[in-house]
NUZA-868892 format. One line per 5 residues: number of its first residue (from 1); their letters; for each residue x, y, z of N, C-alpha, C, O. Coordinates in steps of 0.2 Angstrom, whole numbers, plus 5000, padded with zeros to 4 digits. Last residue first. Example, Ala and Ser with C-alpha at 12.3 -4.5 7.8 and 13.67 -1.06 7.14 Angstrom:
<atoms>
2 = sa = 5064/4989/5035/5068/4995/5036/5064/5000/5039/5067/5006/5040; 5066/4972/5039/5062/4978/5039/5066/4984/5039/5071/4983/5042
</atoms>
This chain:
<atoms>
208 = xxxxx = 4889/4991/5279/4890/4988/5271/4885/4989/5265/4886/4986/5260; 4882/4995/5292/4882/4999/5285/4886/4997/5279/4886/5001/5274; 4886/4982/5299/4879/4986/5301/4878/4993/5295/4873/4995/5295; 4898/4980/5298/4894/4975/5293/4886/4979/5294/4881/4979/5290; 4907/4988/5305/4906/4989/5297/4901/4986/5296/4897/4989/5292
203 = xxxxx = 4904/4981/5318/4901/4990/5317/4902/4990/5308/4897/4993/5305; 4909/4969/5314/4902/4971/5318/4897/4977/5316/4891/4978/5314; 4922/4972/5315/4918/4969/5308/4911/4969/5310/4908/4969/5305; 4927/4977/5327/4927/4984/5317/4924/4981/5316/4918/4984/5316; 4927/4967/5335/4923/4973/5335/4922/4977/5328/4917/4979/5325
198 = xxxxx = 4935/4959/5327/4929/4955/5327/4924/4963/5329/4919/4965/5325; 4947/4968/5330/4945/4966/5323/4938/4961/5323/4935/4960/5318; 4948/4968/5346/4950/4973/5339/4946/4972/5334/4940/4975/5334; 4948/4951/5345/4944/4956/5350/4943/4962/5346/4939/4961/5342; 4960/4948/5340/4955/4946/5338/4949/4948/5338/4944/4948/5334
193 = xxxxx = 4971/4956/5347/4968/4956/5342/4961/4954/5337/4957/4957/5333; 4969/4950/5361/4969/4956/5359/4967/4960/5351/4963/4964/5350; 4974/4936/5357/4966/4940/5360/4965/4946/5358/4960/4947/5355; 4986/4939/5355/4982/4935/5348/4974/4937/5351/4969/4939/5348; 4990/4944/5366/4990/4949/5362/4985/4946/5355/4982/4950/5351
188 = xxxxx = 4990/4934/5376/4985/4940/5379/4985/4944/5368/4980/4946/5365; 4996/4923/5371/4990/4922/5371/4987/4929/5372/4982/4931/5368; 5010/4924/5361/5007/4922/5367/4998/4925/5366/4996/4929/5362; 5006/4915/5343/5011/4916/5350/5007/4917/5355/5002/4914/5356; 4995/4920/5332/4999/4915/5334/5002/4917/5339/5002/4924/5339
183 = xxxxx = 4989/4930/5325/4984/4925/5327/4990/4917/5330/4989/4911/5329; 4992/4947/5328/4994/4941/5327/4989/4934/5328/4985/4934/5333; 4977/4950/5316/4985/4946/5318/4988/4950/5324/4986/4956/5326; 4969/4954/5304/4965/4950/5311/4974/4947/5311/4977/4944/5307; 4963/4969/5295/4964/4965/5297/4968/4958/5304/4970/4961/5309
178 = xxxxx = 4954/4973/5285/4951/4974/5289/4957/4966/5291/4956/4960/5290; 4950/4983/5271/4953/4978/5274/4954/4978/5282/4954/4984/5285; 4940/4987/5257/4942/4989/5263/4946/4981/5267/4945/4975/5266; 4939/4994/5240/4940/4989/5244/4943/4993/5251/4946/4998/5252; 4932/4999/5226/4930/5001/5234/4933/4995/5238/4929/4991/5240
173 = xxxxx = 4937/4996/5217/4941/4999/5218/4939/4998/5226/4944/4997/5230; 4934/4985/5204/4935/4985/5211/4937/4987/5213/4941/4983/5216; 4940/4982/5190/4935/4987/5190/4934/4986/5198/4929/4989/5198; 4951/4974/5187/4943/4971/5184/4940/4975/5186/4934/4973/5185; 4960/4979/5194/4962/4977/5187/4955/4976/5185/4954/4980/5180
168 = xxxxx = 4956/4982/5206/4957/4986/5202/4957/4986/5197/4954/4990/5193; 4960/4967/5209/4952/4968/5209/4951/4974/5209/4945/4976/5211; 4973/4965/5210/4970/4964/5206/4962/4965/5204/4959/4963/5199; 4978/4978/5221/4978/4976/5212/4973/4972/5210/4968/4975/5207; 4970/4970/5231/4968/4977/5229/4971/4979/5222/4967/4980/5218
163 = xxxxx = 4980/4958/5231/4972/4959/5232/4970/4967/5229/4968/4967/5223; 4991/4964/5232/4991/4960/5227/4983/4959/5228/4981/4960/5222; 4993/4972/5245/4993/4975/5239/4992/4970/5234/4991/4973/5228; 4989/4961/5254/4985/4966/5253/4988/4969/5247/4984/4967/5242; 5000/4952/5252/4994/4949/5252/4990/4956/5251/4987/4957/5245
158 = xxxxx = 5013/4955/5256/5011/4955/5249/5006/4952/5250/5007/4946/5248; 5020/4962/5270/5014/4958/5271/5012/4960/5260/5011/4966/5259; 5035/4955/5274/5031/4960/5270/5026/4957/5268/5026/4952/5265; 5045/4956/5289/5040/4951/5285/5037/4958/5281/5037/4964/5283; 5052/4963/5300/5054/4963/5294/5052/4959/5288/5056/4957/5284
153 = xxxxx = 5042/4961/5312/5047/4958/5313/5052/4958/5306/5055/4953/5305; 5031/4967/5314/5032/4963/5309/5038/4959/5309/5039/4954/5305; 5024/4977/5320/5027/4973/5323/5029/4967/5320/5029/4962/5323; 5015/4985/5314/5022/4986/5311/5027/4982/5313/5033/4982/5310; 5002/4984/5316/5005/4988/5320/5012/4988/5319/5016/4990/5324
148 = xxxxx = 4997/4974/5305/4994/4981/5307/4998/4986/5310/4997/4992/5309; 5005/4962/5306/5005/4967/5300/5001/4977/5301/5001/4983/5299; 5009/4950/5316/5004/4956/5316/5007/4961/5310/5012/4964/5312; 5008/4935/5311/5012/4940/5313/5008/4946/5314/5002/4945/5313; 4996/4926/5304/5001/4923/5312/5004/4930/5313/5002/4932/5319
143 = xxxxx = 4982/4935/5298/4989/4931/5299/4993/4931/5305/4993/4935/5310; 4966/4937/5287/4970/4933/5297/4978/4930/5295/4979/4926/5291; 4957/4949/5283/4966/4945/5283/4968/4944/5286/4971/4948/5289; 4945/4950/5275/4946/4951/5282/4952/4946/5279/4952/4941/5275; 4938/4963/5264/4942/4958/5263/4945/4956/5271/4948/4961/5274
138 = xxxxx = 4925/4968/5255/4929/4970/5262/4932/4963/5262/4930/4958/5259; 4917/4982/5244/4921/4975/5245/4925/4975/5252/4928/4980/5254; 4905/4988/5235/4909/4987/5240/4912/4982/5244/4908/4978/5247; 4910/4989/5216/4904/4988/5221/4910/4986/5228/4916/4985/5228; 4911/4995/5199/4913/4994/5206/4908/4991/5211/4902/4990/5209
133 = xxxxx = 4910/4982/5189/4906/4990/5189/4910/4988/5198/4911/4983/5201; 4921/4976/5175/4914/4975/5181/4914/4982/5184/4917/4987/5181; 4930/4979/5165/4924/4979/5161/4918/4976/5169/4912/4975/5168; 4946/4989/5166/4942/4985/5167/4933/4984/5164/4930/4989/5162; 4957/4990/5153/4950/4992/5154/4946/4988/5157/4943/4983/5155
128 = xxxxx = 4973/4993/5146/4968/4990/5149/4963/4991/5152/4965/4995/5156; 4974/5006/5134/4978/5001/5139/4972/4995/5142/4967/4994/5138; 4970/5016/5124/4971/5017/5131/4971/5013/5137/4970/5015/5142; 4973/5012/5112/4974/5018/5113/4975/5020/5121/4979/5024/5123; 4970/4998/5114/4977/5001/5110/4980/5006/5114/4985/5006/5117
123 = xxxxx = 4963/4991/5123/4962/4995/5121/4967/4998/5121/4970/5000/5126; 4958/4976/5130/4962/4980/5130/4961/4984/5127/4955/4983/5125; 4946/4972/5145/4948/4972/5136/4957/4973/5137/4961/4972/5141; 4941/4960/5161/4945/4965/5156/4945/4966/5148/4943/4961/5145; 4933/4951/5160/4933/4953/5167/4938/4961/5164/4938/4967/5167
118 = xxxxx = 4930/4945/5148/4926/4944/5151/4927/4948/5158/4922/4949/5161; 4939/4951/5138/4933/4950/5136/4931/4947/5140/4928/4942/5137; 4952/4941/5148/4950/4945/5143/4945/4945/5142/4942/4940/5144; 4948/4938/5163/4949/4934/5157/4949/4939/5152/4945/4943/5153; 4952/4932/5178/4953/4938/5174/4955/4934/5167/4960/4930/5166
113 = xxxxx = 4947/4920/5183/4941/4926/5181/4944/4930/5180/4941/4935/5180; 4957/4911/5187/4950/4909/5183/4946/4916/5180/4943/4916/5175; 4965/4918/5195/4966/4916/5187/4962/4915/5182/4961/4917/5177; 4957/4918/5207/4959/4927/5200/4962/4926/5195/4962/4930/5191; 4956/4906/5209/4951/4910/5207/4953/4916/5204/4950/4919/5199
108 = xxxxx = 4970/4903/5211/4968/4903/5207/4962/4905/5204/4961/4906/5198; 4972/4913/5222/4975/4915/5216/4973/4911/5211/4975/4913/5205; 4962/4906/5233/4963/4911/5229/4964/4915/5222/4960/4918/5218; 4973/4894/5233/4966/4893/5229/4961/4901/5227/4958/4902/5222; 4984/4896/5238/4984/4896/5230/4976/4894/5227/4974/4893/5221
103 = xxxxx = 4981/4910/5247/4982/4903/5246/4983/4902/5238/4982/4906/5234; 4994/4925/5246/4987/4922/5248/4987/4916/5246/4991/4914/5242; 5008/4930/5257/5005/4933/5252/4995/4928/5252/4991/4929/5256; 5016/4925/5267/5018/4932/5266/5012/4932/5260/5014/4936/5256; 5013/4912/5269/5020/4913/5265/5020/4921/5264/5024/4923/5261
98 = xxxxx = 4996/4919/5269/5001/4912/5268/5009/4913/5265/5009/4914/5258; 4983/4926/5278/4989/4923/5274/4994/4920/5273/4996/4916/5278; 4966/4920/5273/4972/4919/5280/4979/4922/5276/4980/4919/5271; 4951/4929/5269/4956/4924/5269/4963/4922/5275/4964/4923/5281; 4938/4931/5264/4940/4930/5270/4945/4924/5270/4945/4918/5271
93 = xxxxx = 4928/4943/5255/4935/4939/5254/4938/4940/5263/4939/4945/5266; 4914/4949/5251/4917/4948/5256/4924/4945/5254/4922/4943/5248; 4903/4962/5241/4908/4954/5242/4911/4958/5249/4911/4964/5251; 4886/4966/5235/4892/4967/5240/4898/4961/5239/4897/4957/5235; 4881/4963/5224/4883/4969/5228/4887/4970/5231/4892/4973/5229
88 = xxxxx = 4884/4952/5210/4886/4953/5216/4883/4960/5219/4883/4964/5214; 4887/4946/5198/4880/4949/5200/4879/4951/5207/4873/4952/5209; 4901/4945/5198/4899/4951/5193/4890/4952/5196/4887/4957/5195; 4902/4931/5202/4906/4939/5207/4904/4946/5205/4904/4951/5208; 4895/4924/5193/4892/4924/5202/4894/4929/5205/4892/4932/5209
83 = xxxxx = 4904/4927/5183/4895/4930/5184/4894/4930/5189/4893/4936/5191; 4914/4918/5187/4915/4928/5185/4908/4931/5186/4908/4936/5189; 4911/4907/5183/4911/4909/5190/4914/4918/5191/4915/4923/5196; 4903/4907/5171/4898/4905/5176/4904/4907/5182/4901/4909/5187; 4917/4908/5166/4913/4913/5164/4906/4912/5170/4905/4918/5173
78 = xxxxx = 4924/4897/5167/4926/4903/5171/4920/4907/5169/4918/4909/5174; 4916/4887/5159/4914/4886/5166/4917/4893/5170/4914/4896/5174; 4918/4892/5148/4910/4894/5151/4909/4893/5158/4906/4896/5162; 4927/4888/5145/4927/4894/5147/4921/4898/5151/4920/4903/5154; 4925/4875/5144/4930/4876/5148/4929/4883/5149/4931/4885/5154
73 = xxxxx = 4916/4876/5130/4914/4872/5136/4919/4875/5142/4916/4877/5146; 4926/4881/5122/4921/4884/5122/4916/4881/5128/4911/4884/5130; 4937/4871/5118/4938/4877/5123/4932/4881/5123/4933/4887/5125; 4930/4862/5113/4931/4860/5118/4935/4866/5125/4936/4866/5131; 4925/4867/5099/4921/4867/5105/4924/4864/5114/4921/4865/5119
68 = xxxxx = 4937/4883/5099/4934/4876/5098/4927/4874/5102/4925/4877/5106; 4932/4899/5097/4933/4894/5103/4933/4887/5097/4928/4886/5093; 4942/4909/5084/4935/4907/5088/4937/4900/5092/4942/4896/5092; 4953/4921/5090/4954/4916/5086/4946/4914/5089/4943/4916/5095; 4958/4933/5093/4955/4936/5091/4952/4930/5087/4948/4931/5082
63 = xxxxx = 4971/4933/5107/4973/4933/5097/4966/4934/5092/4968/4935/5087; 4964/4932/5117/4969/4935/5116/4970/4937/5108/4968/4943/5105; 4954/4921/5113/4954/4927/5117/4958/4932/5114/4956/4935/5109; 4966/4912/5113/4963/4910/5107/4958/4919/5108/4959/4922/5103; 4970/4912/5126/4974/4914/5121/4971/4915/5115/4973/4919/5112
58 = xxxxx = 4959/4907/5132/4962/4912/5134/4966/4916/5130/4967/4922/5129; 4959/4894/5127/4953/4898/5125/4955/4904/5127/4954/4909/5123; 4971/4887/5134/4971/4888/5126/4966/4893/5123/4966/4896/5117; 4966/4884/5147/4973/4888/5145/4971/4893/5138/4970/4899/5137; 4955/4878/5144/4954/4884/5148/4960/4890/5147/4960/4896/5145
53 = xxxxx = 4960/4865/5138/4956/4867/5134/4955/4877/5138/4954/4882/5134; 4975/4866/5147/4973/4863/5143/4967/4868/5139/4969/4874/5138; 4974/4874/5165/4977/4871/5162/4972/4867/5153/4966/4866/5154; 4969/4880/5176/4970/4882/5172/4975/4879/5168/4981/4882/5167; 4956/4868/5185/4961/4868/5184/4963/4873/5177/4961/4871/5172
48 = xxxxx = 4940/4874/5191/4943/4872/5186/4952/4872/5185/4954/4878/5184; 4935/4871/5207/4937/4876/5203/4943/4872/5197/4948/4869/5199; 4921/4868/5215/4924/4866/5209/4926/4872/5209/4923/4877/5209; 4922/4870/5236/4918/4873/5226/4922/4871/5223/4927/4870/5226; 4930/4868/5244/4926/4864/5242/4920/4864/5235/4917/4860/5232
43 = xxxxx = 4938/4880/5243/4944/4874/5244/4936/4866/5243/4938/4860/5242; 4930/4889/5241/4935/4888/5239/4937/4881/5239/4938/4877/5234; 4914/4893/5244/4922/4888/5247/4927/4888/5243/4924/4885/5238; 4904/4906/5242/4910/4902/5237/4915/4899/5242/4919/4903/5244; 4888/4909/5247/4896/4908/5250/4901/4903/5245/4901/4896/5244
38 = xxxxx = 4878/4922/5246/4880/4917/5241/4887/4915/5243/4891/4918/5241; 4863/4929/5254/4872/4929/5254/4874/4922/5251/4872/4917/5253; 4853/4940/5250/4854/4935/5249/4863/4934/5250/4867/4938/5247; 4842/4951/5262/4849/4951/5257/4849/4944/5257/4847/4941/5262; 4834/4955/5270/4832/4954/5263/4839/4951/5258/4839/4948/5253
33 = xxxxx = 4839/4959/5283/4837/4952/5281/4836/4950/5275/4836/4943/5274; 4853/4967/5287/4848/4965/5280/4845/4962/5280/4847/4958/5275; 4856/4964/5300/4854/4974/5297/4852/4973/5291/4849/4977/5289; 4857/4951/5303/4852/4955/5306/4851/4963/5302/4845/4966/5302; 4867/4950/5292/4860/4946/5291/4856/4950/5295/4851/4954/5292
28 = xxxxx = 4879/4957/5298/4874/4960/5290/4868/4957/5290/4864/4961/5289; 4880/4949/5310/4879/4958/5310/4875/4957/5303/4869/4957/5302; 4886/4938/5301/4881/4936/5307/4877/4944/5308/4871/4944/5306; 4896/4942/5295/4890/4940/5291/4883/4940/5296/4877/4941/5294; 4903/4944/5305/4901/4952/5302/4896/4949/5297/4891/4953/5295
23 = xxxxx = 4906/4932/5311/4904/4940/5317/4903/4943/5308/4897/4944/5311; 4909/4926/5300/4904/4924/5304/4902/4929/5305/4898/4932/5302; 4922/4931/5297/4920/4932/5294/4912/4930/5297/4908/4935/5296; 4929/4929/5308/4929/4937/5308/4924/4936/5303/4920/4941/5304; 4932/4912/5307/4928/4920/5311/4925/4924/5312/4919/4925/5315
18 = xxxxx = 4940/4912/5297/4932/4912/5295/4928/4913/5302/4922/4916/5303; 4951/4918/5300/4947/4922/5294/4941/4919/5295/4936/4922/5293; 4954/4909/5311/4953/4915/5311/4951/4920/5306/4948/4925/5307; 4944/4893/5307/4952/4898/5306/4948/4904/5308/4942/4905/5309; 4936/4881/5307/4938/4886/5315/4945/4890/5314/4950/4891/5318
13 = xxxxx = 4937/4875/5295/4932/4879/5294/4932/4886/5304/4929/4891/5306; 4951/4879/5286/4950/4878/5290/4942/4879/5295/4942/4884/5298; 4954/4882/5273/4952/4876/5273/4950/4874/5279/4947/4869/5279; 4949/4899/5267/4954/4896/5271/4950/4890/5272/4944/4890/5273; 4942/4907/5259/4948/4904/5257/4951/4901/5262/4957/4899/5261
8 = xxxxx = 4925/4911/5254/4927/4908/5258/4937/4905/5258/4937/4898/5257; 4917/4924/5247/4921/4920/5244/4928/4917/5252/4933/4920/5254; 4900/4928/5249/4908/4926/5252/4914/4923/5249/4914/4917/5250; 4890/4941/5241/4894/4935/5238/4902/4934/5245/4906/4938/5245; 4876/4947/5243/4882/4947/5242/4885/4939/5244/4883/4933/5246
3 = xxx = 4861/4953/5234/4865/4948/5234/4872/4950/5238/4874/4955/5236; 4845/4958/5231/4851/4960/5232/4856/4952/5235/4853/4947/5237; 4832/4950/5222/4835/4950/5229/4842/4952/5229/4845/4948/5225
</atoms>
């Protein structure tokens, strides 16, 4: 059974990313029923703290050194959550922005799974390599300002280019974004948007 994978980021379960995410998973279910969809919470899935036995196997990675047993358990756990993204067809990433960039549960997830030998190599001669196979990715990004039409008021939205890097970095190129703002101030225009970007996700999810 084909699979796509949500990776759920925002704590809120009535946020503007989980939303937009609903309206398009809602759309996909009917145009695939066969498809299995796998939802990573974030902020309620186990996510391994990068610190101690996890830190130290990274490096041990790095330098070419074998796992203890105790970093050899700890790794296993990024490795089971690298798989669930790596057996994937499709992915979803439905996040909020924060501080101009993404939550820290996010970024911890891309800490966890850009691993040497697991999500990347290196190679002397020709630098870094990612090692996952592309597949198609849409990332819905609810923020308070509006980032889409410029109205930004001199904010820099670092959440999209930091997304698209690093899921370049591990071989993810097809990414789309699709994004939901302002989702704060007066009402007609947080509508306005919403309305906008629930419509894209409807019509995209119908040929994802």
């Amino acid at each position: 059974m084909p699979k796509l994978l949500h990776l759920a980021c925002s704590p809120r379960p009535d946020s503007e990313s989980a939303a937009g995410a609903r309206v398009f998973l809602d759309r996909f279910r009917q145009a695939r029923p066969e498809w299995d969809i796998d939802v990573m919470d974030l902020w309620r899935d186990s996510l391994p703290e990068f610190t101690g036995a996890l830190l130290e196997a990274k490096y041990a990675r790095i330098n070419g050194r074998a796992f203890t047993d105790a970093e050899r358990d700890r790794f296993a756990v990024a490795e089971r959550i690298a798989v669930r993204f790596a057996l994937a067809e499709r992915v979803v990433i439905s996040t909020p922005m924060w501080n101009f960039g993404i939550p820290y549960k996010l970024k911890q997830w891309f800490d966890i799974v850009i691993q040497p030998g697991l999500t990347f190599r290196f190679d002397p001669s020709q630098g870094y390599l990612p090692l996952l196979k592309d597949r198609p990715t849409l990332v819905i990004l609810a923020s308070g300002g509006d980032f889409a039409t410029g109205m930004n008021r001199g904010r820099t939205d670092m959440a999209t280019p930091y997304l698209r890097e690093a899921l370049r970095f591990i071989g993810v190129k097809d990414v789309r974004f699709v994004p939901i703002g302002p989702t704060t101030g007066p009402v007609e225009p947080v509508r306005l948007a919403r309305e906008n970007a629930h419509r894209r996700l409807a019509e995209m999810a119908g040929r994802f």
